[in-house]
N, C-alpha and C positions, 0 to 999 in steps of 0.2 A: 865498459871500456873495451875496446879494440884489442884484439890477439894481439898485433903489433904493439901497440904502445904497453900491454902487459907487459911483452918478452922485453920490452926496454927499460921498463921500469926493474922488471926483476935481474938483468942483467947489470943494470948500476948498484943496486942494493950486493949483490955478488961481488960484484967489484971494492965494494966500500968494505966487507969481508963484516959485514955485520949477522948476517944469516946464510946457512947454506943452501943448495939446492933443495934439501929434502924439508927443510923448515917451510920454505917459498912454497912449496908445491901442497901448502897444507893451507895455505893462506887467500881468503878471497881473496877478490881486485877492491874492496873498501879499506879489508888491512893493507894492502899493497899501496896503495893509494898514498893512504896515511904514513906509511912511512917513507913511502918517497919525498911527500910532502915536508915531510920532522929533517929527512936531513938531506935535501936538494934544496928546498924554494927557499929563496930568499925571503924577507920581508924587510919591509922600510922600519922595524924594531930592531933587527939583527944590528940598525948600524946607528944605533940611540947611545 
């Protein structure tokens, strides 16, 4: 993953207040990933 879309992803995870900076900075871009994934992306389940 891109520097940029890191800092983006970690800045919405920050935002969401679910980790802080110093959890994020311990975290590859696959965790990062993943949880951006769990609580941003939608799925066509979310509205079943």
């Amino acid at each position: 993953m891109s520097q940029v879309e890191r800092n983006t992803k970690v800045q919405k995870l920050i935002e969401l207040q679910k980790f802080n900076e110093k959890e994020i900075s311990k975290m590859t871009d696959s965790q990062i990933e993943y949880y951006h994934w769990l609580y941003f992306d939608d799925s066509v389940y979310d509205y079943m």
